[in-house]
C-alpha positions as CSV (number, residue, x, y, z in Angstrom):
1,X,12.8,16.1,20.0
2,X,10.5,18.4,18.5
3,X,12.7,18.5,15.4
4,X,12.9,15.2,14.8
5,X,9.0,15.0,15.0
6,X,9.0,17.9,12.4
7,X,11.1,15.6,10.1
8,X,9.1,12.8,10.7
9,X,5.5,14.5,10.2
10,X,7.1,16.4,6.8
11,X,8.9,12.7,5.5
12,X,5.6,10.9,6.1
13,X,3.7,13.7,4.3
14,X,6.0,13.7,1.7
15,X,5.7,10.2,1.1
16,X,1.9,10.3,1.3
17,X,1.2,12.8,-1.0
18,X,2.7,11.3,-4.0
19,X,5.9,13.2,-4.2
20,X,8.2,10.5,-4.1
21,X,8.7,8.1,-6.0
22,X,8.2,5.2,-3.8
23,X,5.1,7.6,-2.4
24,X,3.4,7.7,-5.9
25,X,0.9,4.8,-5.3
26,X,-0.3,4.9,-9.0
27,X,2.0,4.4,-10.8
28,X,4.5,2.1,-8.6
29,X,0.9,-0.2,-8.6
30,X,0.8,0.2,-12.3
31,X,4.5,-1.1,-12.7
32,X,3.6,-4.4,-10.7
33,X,0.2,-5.0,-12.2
34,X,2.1,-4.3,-15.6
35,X,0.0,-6.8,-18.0
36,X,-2.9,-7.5,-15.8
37,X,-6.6,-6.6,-16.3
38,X,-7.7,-3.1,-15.4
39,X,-9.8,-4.7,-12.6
40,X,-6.6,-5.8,-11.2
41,X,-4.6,-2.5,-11.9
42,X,-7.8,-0.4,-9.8
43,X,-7.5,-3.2,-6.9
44,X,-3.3,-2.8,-5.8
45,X,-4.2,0.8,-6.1
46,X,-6.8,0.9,-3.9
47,X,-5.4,-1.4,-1.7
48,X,-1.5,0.3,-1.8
49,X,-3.7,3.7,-0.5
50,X,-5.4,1.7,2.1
51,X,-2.5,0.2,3.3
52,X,-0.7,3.9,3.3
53,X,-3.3,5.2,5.5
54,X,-3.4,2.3,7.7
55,X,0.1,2.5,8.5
56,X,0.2,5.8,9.0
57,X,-2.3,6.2,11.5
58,X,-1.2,2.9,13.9
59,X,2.7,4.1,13.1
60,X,3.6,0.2,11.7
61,X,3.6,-1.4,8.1
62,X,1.1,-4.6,8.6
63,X,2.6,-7.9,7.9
64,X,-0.8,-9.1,6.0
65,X,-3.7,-7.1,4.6
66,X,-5.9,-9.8,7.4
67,X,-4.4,-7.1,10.2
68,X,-6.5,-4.3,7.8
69,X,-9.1,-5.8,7.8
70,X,-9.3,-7.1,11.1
71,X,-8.9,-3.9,12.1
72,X,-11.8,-2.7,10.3
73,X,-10.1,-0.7,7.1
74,X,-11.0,-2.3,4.7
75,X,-14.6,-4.7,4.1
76,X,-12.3,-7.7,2.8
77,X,-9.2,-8.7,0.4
78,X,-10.2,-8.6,-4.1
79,X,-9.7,-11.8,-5.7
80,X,-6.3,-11.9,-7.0
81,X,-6.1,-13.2,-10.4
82,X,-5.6,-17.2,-10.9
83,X,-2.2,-18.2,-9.4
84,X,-1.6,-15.0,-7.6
85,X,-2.3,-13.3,-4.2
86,X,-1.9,-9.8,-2.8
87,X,1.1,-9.1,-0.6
88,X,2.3,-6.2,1.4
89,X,5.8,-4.9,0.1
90,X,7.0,-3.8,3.6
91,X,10.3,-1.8,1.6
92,X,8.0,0.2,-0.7
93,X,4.5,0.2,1.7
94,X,2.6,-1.0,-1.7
95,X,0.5,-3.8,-2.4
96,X,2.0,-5.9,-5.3
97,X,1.0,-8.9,-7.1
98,X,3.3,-12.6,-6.2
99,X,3.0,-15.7,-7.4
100,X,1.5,-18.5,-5.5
């Protein structure tokens, strides 16, 4: 039991620290905002490390960023850009942009 925790605490910290590649918040962001204003680019950054934390500390990947900030981490969802809305990625724990 106590290894298995181990793995589990070393995984997620792996993961949350950027050294992965599906961990490395940045730059998996960048790739979906690829094209998109800067404003845009900062937002699914912010929001993939909000996310992150969120499901890290309740132990489950959130079906909608609502159940964030309902539960009071973040003040409220960006404006997505015209024709597009935020959406969790539940493989990849990011946010990413998807057409409407």
């Amino acid at each position: 039991m106590r290894a298995l925790l181990l793995s589990l605490v070393i995984l997620c910290a792996y993961a949350f620290c950027g050294c992965g590649k599906q961990g490395n918040s940045s730059s998996a962001s960048a790739k979906a905002a690829a094209g998109e204003s800067p404003q845009t680019q900062t937002a699914l950054t912010e929001l993939t490390k909000v996310l992150r934390r969120y499901s890290f500390e309740k132990r489950k990947v959130p079906q909608s960023l609502t159940e964030i900030v309902d539960a009071g981490y973040l003040q409220s969802i960006p404006e997505a850009p015209a024709g597009k809305k935020f959406v969790i990625d539940q493989k990849t724990v990011q946010v990413v942009l998807q057409k409407q």
